[in-house]
N, CA, C, O and CB atoms as a CASP TS submission, in Angstrom:
PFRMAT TS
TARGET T0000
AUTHOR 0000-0000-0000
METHOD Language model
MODEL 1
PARENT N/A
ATOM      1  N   UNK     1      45.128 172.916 103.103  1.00  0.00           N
ATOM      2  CA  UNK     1      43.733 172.507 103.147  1.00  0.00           C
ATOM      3  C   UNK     1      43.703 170.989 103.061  1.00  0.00           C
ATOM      4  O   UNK     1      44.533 170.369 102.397  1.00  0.00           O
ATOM      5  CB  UNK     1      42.899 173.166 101.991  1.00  0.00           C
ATOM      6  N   UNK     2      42.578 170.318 103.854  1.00  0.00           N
ATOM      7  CA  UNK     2      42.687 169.057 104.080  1.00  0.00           C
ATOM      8  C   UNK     2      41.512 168.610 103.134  1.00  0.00           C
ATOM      9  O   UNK     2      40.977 169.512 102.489  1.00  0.00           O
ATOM     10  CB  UNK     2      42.630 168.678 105.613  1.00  0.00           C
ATOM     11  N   UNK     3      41.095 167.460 102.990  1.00  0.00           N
ATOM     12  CA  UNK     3      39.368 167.137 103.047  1.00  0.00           C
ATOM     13  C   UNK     3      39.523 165.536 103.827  1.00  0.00           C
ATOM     14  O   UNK     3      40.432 164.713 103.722  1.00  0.00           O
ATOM     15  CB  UNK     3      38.396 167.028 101.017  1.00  0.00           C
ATOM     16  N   UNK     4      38.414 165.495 104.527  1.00  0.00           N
ATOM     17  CA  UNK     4      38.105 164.182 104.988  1.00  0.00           C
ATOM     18  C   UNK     4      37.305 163.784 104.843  1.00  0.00           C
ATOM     19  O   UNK     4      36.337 164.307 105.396  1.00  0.00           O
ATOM     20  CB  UNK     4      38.145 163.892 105.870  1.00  0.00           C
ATOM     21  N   UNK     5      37.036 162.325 103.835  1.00  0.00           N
ATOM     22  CA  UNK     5      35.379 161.917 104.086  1.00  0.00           C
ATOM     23  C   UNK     5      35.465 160.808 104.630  1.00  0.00           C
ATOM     24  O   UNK     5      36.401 160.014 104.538  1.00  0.00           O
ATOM     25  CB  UNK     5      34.359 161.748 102.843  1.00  0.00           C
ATOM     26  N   UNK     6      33.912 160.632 105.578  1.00  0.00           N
ATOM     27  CA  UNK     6      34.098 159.696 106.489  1.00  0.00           C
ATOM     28  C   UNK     6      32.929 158.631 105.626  1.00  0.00           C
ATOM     29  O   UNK     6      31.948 159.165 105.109  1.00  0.00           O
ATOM     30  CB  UNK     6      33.799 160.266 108.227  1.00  0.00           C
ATOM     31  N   UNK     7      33.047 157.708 105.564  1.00  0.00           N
ATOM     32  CA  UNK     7      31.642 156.864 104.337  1.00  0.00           C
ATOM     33  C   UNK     7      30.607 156.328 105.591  1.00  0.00           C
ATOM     34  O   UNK     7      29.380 156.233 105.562  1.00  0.00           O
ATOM     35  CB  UNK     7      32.403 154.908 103.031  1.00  0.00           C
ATOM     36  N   UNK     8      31.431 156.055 106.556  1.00  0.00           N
ATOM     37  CA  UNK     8      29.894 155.717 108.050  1.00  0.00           C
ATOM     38  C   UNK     8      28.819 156.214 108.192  1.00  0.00           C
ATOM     39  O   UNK     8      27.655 155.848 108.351  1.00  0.00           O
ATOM     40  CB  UNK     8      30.063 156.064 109.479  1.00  0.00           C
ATOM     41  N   UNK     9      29.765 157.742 108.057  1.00  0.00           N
ATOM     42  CA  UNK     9      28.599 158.871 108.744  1.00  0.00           C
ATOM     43  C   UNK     9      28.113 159.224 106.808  1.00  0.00           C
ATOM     44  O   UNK     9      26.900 159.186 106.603  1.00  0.00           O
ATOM     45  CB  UNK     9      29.614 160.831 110.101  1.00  0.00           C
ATOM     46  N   UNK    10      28.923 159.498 105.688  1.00  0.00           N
ATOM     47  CA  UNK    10      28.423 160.451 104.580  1.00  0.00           C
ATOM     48  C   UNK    10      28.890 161.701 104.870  1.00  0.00           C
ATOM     49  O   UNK    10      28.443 162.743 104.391  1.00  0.00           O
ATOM     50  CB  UNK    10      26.918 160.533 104.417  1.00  0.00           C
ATOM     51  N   UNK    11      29.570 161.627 105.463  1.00  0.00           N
ATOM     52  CA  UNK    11      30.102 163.343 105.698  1.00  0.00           C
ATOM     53  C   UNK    11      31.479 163.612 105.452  1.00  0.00           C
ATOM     54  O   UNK    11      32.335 162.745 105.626  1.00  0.00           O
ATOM     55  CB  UNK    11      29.942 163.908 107.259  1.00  0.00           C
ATOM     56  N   UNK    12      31.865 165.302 104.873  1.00  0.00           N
ATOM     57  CA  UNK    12      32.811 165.648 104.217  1.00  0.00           C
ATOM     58  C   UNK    12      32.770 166.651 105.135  1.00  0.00           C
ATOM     59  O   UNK    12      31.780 167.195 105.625  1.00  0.00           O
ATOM     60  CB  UNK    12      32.803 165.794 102.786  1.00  0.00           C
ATOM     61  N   UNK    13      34.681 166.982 105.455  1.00  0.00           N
ATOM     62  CA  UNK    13      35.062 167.956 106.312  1.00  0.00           C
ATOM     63  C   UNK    13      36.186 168.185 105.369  1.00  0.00           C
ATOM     64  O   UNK    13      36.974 167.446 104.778  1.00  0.00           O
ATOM     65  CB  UNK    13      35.321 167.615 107.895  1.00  0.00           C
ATOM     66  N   UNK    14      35.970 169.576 105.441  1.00  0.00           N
ATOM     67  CA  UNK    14      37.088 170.457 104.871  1.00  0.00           C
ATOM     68  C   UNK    14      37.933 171.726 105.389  1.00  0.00           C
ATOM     69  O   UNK    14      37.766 172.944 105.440  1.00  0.00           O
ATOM     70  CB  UNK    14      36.580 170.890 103.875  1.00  0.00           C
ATOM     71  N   UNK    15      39.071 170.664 105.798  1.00  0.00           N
ATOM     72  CA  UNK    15      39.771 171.731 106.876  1.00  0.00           C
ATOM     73  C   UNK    15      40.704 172.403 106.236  1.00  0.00           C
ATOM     74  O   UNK    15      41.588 172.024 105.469  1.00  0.00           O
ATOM     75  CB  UNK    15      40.484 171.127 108.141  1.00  0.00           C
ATOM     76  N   UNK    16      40.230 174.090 106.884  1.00  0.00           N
ATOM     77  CA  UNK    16      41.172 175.117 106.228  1.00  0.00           C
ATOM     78  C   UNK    16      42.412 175.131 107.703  1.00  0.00           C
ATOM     79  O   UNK    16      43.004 176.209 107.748  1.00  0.00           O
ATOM     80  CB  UNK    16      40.148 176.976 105.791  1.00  0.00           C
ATOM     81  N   UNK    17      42.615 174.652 108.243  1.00  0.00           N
ATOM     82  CA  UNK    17      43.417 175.662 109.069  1.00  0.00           C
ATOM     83  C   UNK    17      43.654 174.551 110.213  1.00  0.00           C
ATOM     84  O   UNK    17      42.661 173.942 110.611  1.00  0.00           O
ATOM     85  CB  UNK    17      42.536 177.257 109.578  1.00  0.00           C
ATOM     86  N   UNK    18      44.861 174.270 110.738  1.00  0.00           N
ATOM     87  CA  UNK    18      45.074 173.104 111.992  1.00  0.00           C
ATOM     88  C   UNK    18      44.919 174.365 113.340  1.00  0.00           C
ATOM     89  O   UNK    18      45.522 173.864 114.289  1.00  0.00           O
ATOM     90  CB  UNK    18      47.118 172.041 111.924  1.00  0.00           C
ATOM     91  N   UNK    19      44.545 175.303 113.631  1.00  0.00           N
ATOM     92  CA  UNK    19      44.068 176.015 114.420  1.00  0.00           C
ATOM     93  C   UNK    19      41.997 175.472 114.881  1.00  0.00           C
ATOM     94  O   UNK    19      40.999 175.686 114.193  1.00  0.00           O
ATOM     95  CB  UNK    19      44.476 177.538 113.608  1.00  0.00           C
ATOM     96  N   UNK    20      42.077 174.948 115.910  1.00  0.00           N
ATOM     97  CA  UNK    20      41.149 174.382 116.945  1.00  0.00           C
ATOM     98  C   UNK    20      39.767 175.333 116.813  1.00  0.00           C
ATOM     99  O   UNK    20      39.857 176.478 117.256  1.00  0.00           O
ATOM    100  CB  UNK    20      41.898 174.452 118.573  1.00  0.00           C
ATOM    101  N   UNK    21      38.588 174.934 116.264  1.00  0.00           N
ATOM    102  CA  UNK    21      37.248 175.305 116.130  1.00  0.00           C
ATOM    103  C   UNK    21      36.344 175.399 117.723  1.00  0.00           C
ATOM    104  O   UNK    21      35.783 174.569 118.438  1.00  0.00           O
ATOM    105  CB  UNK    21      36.624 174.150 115.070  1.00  0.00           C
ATOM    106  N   UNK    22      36.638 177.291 117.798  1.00  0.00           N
ATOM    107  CA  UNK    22      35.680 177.541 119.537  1.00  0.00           C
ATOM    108  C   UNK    22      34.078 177.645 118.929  1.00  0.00           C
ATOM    109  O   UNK    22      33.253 177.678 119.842  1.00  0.00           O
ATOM    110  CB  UNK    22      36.197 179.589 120.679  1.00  0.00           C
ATOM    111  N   UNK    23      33.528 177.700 117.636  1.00  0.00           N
ATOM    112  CA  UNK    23      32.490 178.825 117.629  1.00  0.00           C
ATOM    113  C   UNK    23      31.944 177.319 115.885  1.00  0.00           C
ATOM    114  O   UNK    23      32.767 176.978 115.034  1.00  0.00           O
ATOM    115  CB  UNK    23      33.345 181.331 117.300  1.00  0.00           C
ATOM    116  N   UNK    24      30.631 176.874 115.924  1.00  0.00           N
ATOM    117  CA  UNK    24      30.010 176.252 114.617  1.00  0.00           C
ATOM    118  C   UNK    24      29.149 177.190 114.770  1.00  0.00           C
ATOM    119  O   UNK    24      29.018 177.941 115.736  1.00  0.00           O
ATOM    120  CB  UNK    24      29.463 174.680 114.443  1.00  0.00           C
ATOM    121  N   UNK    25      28.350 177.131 113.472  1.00  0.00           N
ATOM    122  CA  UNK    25      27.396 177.866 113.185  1.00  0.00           C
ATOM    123  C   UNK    25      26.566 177.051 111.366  1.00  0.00           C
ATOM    124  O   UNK    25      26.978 177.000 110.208  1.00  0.00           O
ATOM    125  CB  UNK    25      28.218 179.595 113.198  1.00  0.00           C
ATOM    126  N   UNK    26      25.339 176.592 112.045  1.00  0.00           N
ATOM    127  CA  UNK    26      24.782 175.342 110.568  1.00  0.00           C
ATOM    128  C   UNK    26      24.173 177.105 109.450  1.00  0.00           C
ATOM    129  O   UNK    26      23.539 177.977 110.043  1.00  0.00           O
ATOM    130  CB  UNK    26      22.464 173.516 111.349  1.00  0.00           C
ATOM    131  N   UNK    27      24.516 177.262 107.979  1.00  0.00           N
ATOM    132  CA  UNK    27      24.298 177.891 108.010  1.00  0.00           C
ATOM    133  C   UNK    27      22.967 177.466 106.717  1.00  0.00           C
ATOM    134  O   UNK    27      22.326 178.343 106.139  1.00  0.00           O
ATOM    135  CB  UNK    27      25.359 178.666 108.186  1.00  0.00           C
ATOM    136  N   UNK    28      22.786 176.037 106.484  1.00  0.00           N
ATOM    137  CA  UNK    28      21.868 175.494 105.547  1.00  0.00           C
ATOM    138  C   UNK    28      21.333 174.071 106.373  1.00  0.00           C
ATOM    139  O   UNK    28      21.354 174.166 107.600  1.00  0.00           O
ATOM    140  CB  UNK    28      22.675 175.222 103.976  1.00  0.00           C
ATOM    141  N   UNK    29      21.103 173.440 106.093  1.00  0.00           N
ATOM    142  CA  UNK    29      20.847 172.212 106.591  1.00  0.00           C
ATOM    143  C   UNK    29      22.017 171.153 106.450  1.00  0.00           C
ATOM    144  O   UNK    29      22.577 170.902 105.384  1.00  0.00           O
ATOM    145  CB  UNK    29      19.661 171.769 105.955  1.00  0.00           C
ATOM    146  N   UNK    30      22.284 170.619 107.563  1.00  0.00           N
ATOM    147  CA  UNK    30      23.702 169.848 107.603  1.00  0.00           C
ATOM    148  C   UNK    30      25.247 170.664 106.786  1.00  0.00           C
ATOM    149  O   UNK    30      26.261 170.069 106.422  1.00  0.00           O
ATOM    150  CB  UNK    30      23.325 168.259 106.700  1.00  0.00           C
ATOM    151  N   UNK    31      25.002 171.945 106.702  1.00  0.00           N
ATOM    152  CA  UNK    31      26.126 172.365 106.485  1.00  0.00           C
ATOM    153  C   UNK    31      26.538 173.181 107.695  1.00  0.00           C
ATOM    154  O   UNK    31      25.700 174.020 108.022  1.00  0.00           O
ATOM    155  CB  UNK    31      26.143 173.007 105.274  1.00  0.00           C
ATOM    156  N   UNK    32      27.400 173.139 108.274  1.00  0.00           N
ATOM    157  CA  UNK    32      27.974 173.655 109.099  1.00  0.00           C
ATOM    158  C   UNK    32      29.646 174.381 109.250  1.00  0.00           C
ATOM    159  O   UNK    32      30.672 173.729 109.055  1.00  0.00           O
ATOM    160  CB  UNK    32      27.700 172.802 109.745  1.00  0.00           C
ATOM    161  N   UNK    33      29.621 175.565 109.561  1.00  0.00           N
ATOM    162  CA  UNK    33      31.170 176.141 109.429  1.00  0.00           C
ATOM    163  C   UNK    33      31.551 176.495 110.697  1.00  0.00           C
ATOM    164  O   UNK    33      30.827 176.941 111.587  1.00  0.00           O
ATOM    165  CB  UNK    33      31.391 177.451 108.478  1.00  0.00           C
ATOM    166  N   UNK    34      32.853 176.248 110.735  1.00  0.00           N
ATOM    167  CA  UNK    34      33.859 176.061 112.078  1.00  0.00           C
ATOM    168  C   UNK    34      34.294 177.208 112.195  1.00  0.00           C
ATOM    169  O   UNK    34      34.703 177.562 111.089  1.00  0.00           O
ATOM    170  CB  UNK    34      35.106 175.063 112.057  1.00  0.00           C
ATOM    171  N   UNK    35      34.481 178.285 113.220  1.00  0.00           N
ATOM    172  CA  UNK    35      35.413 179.186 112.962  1.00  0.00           C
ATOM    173  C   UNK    35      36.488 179.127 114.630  1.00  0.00           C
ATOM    174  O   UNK    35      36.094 178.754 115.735  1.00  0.00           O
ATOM    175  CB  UNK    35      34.493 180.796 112.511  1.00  0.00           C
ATOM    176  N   UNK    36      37.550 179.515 114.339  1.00  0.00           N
ATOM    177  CA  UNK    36      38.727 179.487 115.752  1.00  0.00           C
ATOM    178  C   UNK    36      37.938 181.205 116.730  1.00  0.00           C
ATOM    179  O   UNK    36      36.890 181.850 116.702  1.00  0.00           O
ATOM    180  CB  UNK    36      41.252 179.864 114.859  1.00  0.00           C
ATOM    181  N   UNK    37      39.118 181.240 117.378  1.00  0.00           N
ATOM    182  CA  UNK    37      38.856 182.730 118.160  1.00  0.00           C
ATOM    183  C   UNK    37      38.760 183.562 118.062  1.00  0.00           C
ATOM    184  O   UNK    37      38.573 184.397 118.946  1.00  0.00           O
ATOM    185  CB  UNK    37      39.225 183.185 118.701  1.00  0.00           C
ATOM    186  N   UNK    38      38.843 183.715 116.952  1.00  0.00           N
ATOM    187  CA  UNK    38      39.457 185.555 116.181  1.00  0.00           C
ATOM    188  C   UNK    38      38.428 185.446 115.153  1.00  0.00           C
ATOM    189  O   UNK    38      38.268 186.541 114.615  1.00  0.00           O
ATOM    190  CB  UNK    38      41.512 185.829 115.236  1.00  0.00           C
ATOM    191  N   UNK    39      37.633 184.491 114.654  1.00  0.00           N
ATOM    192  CA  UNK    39      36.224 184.663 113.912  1.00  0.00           C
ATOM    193  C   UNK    39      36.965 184.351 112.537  1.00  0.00           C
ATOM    194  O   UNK    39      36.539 184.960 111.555  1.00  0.00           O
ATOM    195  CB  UNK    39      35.295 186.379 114.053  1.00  0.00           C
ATOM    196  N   UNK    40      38.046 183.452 112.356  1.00  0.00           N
ATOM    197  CA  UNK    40      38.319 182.734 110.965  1.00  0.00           C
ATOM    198  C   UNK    40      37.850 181.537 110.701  1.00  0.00           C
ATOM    199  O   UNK    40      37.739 180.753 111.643  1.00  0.00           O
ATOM    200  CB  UNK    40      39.586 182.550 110.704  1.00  0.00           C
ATOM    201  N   UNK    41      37.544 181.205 109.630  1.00  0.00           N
ATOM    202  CA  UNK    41      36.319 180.351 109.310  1.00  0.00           C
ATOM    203  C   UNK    41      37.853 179.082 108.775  1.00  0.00           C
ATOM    204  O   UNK    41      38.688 179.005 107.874  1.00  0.00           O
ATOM    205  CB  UNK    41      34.765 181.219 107.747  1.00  0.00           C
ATOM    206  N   UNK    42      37.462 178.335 109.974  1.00  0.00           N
ATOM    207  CA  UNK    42      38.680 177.304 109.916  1.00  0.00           C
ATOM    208  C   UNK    42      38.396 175.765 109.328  1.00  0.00           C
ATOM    209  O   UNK    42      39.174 174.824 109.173  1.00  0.00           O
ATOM    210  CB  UNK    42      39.225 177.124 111.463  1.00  0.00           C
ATOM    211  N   UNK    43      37.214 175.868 109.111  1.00  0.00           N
ATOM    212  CA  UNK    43      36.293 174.107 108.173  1.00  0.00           C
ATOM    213  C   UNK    43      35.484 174.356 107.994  1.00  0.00           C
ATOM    214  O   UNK    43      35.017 175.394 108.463  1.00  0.00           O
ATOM    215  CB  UNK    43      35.887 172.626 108.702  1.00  0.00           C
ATOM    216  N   UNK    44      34.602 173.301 106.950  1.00  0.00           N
ATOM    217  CA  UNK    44      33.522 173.210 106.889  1.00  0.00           C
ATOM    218  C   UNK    44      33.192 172.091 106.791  1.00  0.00           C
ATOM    219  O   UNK    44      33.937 171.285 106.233  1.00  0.00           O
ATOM    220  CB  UNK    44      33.122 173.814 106.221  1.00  0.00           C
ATOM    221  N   UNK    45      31.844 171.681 107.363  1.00  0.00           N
ATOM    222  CA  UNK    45      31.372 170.309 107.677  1.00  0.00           C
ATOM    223  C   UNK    45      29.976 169.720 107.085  1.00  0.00           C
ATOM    224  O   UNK    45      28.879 170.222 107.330  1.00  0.00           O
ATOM    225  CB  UNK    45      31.278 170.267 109.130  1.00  0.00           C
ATOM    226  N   UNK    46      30.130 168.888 106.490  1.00  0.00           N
ATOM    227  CA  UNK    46      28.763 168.678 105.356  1.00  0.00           C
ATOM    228  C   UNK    46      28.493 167.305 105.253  1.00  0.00           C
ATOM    229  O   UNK    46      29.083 166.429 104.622  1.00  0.00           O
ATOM    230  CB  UNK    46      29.027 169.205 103.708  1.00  0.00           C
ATOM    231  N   UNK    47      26.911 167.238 106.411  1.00  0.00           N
ATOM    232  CA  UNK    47      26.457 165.826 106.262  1.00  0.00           C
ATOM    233  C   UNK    47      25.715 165.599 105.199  1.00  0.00           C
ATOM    234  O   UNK    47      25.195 166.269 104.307  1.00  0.00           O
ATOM    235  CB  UNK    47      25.745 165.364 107.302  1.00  0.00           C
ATOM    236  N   UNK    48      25.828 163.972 105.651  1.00  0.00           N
ATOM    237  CA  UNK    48      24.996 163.629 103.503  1.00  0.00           C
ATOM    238  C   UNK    48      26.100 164.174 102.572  1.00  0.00           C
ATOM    239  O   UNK    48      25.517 164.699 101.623  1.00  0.00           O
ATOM    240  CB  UNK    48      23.057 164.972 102.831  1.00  0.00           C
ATOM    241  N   UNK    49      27.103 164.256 102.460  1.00  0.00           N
ATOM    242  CA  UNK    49      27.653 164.495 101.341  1.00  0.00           C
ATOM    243  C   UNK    49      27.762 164.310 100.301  1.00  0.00           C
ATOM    244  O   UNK    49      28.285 165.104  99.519  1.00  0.00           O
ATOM    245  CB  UNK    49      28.170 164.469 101.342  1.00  0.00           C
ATOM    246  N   UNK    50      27.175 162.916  99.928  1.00  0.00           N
ATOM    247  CA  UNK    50      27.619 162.350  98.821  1.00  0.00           C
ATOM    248  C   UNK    50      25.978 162.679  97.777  1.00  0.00           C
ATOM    249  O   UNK    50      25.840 162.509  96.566  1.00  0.00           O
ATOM    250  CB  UNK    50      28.203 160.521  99.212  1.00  0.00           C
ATOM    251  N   UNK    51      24.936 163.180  98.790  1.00  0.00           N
ATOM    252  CA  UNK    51      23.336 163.393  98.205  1.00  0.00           C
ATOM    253  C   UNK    51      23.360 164.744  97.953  1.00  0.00           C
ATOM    254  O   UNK    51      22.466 165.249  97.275  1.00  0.00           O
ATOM    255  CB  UNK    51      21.986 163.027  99.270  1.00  0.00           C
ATOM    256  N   UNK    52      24.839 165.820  98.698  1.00  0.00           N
ATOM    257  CA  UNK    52      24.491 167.414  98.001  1.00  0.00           C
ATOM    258  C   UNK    52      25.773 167.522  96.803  1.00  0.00           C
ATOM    259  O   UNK    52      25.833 168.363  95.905  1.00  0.00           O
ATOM    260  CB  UNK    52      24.670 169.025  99.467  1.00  0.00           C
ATOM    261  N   UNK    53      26.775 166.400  97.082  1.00  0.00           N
ATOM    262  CA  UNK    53      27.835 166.981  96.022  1.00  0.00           C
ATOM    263  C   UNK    53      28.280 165.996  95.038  1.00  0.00           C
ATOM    264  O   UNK    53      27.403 165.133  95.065  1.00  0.00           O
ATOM    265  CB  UNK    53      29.138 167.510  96.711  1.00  0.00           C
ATOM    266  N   UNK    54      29.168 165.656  94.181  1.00  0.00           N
ATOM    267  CA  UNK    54      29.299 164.513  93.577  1.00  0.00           C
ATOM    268  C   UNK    54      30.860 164.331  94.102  1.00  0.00           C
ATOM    269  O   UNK    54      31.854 164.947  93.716  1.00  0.00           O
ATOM    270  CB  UNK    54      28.943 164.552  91.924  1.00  0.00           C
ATOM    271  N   UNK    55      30.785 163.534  94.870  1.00  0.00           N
ATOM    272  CA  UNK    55      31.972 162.860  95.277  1.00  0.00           C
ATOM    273  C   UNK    55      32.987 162.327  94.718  1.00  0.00           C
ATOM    274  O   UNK    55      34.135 162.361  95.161  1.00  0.00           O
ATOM    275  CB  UNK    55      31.752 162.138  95.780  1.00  0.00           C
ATOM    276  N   UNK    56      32.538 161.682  93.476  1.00  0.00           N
ATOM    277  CA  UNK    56      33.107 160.826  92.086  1.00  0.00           C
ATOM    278  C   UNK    56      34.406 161.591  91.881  1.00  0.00           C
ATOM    279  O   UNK    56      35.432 160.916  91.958  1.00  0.00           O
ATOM    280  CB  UNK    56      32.006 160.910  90.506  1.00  0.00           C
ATOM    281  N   UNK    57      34.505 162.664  91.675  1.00  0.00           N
ATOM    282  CA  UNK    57      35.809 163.484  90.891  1.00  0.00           C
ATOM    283  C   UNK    57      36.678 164.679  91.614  1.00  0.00           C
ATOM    284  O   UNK    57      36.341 165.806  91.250  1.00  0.00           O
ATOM    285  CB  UNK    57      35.188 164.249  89.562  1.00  0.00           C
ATOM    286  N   UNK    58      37.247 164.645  92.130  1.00  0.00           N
ATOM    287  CA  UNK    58      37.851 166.184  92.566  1.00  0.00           C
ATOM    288  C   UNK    58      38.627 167.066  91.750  1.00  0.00           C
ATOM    289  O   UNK    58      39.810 166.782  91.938  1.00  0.00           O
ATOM    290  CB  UNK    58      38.731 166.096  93.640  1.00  0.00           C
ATOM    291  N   UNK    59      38.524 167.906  91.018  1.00  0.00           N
ATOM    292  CA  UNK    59      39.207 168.919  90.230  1.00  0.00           C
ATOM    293  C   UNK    59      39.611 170.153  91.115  1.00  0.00           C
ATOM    294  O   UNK    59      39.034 170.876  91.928  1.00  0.00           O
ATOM    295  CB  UNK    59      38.290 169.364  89.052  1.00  0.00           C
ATOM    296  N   UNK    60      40.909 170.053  90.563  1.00  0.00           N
ATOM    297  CA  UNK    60      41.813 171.507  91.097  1.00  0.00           C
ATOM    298  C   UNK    60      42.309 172.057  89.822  1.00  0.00           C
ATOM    299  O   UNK    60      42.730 171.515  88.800  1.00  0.00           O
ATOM    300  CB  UNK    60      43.310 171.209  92.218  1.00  0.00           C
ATOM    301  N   UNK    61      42.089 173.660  90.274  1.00  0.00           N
ATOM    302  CA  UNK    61      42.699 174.596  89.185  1.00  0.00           C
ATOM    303  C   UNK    61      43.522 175.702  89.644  1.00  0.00           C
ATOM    304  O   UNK    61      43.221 176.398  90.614  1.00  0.00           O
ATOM    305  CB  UNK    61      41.649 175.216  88.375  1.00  0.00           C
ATOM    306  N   UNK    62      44.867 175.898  88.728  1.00  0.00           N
ATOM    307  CA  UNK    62      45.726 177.206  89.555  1.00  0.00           C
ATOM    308  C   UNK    62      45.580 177.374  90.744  1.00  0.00           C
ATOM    309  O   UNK    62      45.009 178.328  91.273  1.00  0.00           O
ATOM    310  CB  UNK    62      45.470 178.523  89.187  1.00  0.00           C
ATOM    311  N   UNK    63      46.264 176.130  91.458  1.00  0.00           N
ATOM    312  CA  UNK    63      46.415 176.110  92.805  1.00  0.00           C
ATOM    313  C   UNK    63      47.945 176.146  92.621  1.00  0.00           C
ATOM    314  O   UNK    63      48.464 175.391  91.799  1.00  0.00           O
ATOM    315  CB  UNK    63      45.700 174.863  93.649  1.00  0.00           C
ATOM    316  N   UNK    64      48.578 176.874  93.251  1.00  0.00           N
ATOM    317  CA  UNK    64      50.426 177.046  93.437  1.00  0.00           C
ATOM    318  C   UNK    64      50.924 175.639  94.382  1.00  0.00           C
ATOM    319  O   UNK    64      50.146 175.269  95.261  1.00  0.00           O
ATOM    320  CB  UNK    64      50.960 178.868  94.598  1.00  0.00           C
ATOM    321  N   UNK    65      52.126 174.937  94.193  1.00  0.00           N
ATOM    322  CA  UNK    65      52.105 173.659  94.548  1.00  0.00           C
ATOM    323  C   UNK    65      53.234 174.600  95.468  1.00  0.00           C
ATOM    324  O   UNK    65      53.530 174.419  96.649  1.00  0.00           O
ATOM    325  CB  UNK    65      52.363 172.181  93.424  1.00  0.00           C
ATOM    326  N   UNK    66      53.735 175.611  94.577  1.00  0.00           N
ATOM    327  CA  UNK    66      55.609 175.852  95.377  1.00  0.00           C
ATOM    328  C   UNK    66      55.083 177.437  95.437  1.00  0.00           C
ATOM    329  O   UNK    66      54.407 178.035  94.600  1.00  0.00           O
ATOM    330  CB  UNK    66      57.688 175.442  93.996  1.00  0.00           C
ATOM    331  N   UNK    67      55.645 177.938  96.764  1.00  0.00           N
ATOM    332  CA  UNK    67      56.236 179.392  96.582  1.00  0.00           C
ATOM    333  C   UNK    67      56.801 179.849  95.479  1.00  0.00           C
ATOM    334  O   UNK    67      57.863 179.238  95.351  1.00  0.00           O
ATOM    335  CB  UNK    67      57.152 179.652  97.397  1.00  0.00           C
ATOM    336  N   UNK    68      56.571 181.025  94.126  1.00  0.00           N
ATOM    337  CA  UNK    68      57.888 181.410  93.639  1.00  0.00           C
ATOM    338  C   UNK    68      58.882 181.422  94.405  1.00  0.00           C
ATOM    339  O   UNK    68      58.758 180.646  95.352  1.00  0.00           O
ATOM    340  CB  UNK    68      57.922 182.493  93.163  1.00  0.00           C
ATOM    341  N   UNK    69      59.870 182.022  94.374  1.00  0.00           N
ATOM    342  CA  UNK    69      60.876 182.894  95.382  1.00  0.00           C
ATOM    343  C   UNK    69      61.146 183.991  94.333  1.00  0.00           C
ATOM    344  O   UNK    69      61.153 183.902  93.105  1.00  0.00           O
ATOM    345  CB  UNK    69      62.480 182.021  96.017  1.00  0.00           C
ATOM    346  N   UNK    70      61.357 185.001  95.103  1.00  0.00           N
ATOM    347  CA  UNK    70      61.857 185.968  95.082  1.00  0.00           C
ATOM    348  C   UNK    70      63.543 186.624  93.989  1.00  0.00           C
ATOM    349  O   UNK    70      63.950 187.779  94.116  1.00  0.00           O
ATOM    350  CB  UNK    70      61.837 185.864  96.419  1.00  0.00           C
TER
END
């Protein structure tokens, strides 16, 4: 998973997947989700970002950095 914010535009993209977006769909105002061919929801795209979310901090929790193995 990626995130990109762009400060020009105010907008935050959050890419799940390096597989190519055929199909958006806005499903609030300036939120918009990407999905590929097969109907997987591959980003999401959110103008004004910084007026719906707080940009300031990013927190991650029990996210796996490594595969166990086996």
């Amino acid at each position: 998973m990626k995130l990109d914010y762009y400060p020009d535009t105010d907008s935050l993209y959050i890419d799940f997947s390096s597989r190519p977006s055929v199909e958006s769909q806005e499903v609030s105002e300036g939120v918009v989700l990407d999905y590929d061919a097969e109907g997987t929801l591959v980003g999401i795209d959110i103008d004004h970002a910084s007026r719906k979310l707080d940009l300031r901090e990013l927190v991650t929790t029990h996210i796996p950095l490594a595969t166990p193995k086996a």
